[in-house]
C-alpha positions in Angstrom: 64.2 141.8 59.6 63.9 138.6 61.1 60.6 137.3 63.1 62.9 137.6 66.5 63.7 141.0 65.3 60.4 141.7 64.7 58.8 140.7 67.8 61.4 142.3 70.3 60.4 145.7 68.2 57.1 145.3 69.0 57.8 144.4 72.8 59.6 147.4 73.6 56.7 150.0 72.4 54.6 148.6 75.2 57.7 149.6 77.7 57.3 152.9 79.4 59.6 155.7 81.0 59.9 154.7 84.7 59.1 150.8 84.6 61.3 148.2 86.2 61.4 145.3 83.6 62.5 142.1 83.7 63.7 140.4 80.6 63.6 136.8 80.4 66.2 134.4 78.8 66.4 134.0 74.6 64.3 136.3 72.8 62.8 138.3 75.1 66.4 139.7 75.8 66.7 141.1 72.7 64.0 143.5 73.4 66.9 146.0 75.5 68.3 146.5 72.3 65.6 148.6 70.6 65.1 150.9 73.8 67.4 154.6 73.5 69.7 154.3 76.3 68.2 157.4 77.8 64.3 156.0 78.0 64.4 156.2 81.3 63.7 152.3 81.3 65.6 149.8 84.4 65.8 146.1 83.0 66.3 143.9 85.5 67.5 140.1 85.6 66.7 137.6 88.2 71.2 136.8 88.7 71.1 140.1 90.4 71.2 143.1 87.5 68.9 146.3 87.5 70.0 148.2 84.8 70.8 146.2 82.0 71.3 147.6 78.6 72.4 146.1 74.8 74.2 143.5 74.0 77.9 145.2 74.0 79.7 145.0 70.4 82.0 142.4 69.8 85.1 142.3 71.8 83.3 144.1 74.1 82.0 141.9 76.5 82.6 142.1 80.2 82.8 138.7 81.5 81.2 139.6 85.0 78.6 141.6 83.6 75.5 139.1 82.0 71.9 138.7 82.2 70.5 135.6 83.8 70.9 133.3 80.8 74.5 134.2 80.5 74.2 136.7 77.5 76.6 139.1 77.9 75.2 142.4 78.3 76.2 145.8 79.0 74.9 148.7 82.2 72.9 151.8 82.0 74.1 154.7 83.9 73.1 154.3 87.7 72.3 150.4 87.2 72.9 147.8 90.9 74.3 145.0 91.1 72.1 142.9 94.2 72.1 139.1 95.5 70.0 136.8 94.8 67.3 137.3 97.6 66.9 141.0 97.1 66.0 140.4 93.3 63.4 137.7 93.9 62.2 139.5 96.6 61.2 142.6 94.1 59.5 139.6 91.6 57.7 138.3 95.1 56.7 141.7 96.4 55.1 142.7 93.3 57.5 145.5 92.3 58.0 144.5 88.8 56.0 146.5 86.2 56.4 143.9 83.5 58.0 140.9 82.7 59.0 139.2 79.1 59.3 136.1 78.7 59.7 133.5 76.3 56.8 130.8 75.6 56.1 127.1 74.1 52.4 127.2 74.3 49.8 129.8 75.6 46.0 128.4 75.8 42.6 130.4 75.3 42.8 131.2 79.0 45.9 133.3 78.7 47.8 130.7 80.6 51.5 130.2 79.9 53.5 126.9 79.5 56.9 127.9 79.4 59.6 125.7 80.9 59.0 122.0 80.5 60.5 121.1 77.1 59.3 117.6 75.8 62.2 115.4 75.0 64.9 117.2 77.0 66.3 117.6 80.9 65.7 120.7 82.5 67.3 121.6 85.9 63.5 123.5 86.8 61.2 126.6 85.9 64.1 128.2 87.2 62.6 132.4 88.2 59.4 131.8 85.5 56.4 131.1 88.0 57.7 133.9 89.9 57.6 136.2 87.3 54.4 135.2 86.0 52.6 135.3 89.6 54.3 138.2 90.7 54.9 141.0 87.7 51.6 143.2 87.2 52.3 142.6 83.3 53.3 139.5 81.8 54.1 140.1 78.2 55.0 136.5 76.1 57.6 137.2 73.2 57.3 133.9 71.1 57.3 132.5 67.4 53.6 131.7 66.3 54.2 128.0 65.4 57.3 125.3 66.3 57.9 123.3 63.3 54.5 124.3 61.6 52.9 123.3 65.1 50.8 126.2 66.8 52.0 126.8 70.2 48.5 129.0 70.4 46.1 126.4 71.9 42.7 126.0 73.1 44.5 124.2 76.8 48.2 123.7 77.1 49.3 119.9 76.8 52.5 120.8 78.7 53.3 121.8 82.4 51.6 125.7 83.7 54.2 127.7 84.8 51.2 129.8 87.0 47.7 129.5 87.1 47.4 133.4 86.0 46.2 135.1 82.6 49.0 136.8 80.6 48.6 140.9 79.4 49.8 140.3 75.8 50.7 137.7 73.4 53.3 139.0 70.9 54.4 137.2 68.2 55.7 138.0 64.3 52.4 137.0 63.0 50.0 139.0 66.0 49.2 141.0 68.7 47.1 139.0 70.9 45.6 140.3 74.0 44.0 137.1 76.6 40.7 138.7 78.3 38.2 136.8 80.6 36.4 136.2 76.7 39.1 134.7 75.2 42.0 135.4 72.9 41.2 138.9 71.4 43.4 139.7 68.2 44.3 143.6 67.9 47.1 143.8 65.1 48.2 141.6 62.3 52.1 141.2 61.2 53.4 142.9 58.7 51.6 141.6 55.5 50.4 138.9 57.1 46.3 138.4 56.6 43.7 137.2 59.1 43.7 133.6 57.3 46.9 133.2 57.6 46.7 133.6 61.5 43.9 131.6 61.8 45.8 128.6 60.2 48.5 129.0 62.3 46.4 129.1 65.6 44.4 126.2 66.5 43.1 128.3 70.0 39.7 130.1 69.3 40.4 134.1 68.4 38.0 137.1 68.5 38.3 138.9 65.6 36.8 142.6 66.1 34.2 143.9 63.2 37.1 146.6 62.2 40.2 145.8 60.1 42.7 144.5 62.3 45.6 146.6 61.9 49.3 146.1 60.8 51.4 146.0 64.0 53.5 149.1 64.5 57.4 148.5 65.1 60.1 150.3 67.3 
């Protein structure tokens, strides 16, 4: 499988019966696709869907049904269509259980940069620092490096898109989880070694005495 592959399999073990998650835009929305449609899971996207499900198989797609970056998606049974105000007002309220969401850098903090892209226009953070302030789990689905660049740093160079600690760092080279002491690592990729993560974070880790396990998959 690919390392997209790979990390949206990861993502969706930490999703539970009964949460209300939000999926962010590129890989993160991949992560509805390793979910059984009967997990009892409501994916919701900030255009105005609860209830998303998989990608629909080609010649499929419903061109009124998408997620919030316009991926055509399809609906669980007893999914909502709402406006725009209700949905932000569940990210607001603090009724999300967990959010995914893409990421260019993460520092030893835990804090996200995720939505100022050097070199290009973008129209704003769009629904990100909501998400980030407002979910009670903020799990970043990344690649470990962009172009042999870590995007795991000791202090983002690029814009914060919330002063708040992420839950988990998931990427196809580690599980990372951000604590008040730093960047712990608790699983490698799959036959990937601890020196190879090292090279390809320049942001201190904590490395537990134990063997750092592979990463389990969905």
């Amino acid at each position: 499988m690919d390392a997209k592959e790979l990390i949206a399999r990861r993502v969706a073990l930490e999703i539970r019966r009964g949460m209300l998650v939000n999926l962010g835009i590129g890989l993160p929305s991949h992560v509805a696709n390793y979910l059984p449609a009967d997990a009892g899971v409501f994916f919701q996207a900030e255009n105005g869907v609860i209830g998303l499900g998989a990608r629909p198989p080609e010649g499929m797609e419903d061109i009124n049904l998408t997620d919030a970056g316009g991926g055509f998606v399809t609906a669980v049974p007893g999914a909502a269509s709402i406006d725009s105000a209700m949905s932000f007002g569940l990210i607001r309220g603090g009724h999300l259980d967990m959010t995914v969401l893409g990421g260019l850098q993460v520092d030893e903090r835990g804090f996200l940069a995720n939505w100022m892209v050097p070199g290009q226009m973008v129209p704003g953070m769009g629904g990100a620092m909501d998400l980030v302030a407002g979910a009670k789990q903020v799990v970043v689905a990344m690649l470990h490096t962009a172009k042999g660049r870590p995007k795991i740093v000791p202090e983002c160079s690029l814009p914060l898109t919330a002063a708040r600690r992420v839950s988990l760092i998931v990427t196809e080279m580690a599980v990372i989880r951000p604590t008040e002491q730093g960047l712990v690592l608790l699983e490698r990729g799959p036959g990937v070694s601890l020196d190879q993560i090292r090279a390809a974070t320049s942001a201190r880790l904590i490395v537990p005495d134990h063997d750092v396990p592979q990463m389990q998959l969905a």
